[in-house]
DRENPA-644714 format. One record per residue: residue in three letters; residue number from 1; x, y, z of N, C-alpha, C, O in turn. Coordinates in steps of 0.001 Angstrom, whole numbers, always signed. Layout:
% residues N
   resn   resi       n.X       n.Y       n.Z      ca.X      ca.Y      ca.Z       c.X       c.Y       c.Z       o.X       o.Y       o.Z
    ALA    NUM         X         Y         Z         X         Y         Z         X         Y         Z         X         Y         Z
...
***
This chain:
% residues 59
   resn   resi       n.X       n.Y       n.Z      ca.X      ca.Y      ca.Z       c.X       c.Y       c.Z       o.X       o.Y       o.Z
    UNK      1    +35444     -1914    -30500    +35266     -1728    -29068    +35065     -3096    -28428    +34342     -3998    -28851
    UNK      2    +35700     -3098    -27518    +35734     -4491    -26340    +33969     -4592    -25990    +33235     -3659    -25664
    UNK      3    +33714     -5605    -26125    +32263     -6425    -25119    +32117     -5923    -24291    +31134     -5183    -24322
    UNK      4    +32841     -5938    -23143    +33061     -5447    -21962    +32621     -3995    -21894    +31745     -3546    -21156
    UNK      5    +33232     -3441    -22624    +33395     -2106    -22666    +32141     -1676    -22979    +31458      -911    -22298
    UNK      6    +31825     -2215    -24099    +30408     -1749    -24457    +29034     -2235    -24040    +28046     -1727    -24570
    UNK      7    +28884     -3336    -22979    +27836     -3466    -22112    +28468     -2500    -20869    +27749     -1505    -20776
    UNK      8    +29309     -2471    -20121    +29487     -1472    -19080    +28915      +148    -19648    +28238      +764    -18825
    UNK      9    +29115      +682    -20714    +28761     +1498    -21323    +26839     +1970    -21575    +26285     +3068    -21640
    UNK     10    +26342      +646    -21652    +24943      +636    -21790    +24529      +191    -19921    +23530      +661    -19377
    UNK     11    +25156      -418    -19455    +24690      -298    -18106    +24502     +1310    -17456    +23439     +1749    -17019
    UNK     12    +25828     +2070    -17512    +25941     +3015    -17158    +25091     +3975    -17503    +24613     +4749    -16674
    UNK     13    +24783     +4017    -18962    +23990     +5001    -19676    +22394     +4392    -19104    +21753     +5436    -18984
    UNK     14    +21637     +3449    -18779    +20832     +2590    -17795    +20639     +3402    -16778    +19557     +3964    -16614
    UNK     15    +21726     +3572    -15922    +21965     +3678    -14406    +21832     +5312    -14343    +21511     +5872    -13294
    UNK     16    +22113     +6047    -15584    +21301     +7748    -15518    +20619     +7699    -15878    +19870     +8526    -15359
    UNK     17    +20036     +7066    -16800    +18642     +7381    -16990    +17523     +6721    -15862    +16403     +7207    -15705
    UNK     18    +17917     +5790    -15274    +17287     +5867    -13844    +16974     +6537    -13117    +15847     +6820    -12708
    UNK     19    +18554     +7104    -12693    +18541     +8184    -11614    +18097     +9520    -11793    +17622    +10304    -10971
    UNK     20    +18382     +9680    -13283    +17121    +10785    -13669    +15882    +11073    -13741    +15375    +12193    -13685
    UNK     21    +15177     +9675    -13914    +13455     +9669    -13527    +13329     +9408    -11673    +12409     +9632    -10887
    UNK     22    +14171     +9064    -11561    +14095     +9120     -9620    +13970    +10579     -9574    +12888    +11110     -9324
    UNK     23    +15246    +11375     -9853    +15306    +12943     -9144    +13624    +13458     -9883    +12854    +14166     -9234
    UNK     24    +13347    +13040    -11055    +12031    +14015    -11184    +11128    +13716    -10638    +10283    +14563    -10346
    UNK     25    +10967    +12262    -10270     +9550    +11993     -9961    +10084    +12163     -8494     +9382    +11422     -7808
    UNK     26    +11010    +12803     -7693    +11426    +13423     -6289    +10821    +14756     -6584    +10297    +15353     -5644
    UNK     27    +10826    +15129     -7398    +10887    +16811     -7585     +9161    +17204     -7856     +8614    +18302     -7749
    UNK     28     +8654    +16060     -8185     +6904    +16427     -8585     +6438    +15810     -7012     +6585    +14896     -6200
    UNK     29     +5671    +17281     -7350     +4462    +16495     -5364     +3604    +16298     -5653     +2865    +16873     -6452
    UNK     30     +3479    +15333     -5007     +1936    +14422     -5230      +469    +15000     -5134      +248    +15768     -4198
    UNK     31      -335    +14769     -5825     -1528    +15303     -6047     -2008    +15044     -4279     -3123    +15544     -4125
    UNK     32     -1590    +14550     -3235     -2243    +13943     -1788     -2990    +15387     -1461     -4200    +15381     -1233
    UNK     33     -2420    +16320     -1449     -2901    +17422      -723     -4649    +17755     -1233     -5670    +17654      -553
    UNK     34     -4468    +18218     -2825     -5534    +18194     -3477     -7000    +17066     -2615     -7969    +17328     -1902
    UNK     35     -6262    +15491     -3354     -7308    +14649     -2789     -7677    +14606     -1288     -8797    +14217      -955
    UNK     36     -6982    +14902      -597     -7226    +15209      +796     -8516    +15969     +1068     -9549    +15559     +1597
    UNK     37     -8178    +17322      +525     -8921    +18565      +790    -10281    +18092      +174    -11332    +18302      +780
    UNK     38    -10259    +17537      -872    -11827    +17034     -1658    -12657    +16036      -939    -13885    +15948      -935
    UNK     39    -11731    +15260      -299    -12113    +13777      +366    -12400    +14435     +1813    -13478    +14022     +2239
    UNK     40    -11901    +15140     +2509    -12710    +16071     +4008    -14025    +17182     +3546    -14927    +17257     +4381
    UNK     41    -14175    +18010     +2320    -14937    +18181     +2182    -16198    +17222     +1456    -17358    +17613     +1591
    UNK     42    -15921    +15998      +710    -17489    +15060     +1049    -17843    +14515     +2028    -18912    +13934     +2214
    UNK     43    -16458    +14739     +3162    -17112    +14094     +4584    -18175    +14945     +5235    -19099    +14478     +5901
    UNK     44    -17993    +16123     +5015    -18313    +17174     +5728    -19883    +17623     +4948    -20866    +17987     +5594
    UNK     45    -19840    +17505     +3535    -21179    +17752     +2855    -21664    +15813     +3295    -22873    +15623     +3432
    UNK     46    -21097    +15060     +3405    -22380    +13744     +3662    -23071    +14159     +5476    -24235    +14148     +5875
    UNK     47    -21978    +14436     +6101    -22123    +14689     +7417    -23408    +16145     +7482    -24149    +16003     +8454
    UNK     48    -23622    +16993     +6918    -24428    +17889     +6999    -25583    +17438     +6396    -26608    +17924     +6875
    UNK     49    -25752    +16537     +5351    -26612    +15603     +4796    -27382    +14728     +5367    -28546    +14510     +5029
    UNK     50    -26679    +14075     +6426    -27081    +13093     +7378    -27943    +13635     +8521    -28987    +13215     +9019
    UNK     51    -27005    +14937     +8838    -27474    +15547    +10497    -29452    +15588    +10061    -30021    +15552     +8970
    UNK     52    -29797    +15644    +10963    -31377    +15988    +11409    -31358    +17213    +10902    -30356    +17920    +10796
    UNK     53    -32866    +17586    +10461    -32807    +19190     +9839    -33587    +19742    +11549    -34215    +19266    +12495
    UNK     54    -33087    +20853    +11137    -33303    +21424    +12546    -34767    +22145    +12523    -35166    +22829    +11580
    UNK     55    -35430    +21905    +13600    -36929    +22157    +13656    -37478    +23364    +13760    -37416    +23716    +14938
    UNK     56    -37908    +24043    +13191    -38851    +25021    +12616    -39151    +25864    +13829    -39495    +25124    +14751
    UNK     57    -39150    +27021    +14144    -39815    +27623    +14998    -41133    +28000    +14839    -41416    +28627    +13819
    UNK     58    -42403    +27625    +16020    -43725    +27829    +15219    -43598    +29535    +15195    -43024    +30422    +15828
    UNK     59    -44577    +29379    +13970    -45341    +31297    +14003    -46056    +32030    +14210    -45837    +33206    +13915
***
């Protein structure tokens, strides 16, 4: 087999296996949603943490 032939051959075989970890890692969704939802709820438990406790009605 020609030089030529057989680096164009390993480029090519390169150039799918590229484009094959592109389409999957297109096809997996990102954990963002998850960390989102976790990261507004410690805002929300520091924020209730912080607030003033609310004062006692006498009895």
């Amino acid at each position: 087999m020609y030089t030529q032939t057989h680096l164009a051959q390993h480029h090519m075989t390169d150039l799918h296996t590229q484009a094959q970890a592109y389409r999957l890692a297109k096809q997996t969704k990102p954990e963002r949603e998850l960390r989102n939802r976790i990261g507004w709820t410690l805002v929300e438990v520091g924020l209730r943490l912080a607030a003033p406790a609310p004062a006692s009605a006498p009895l």
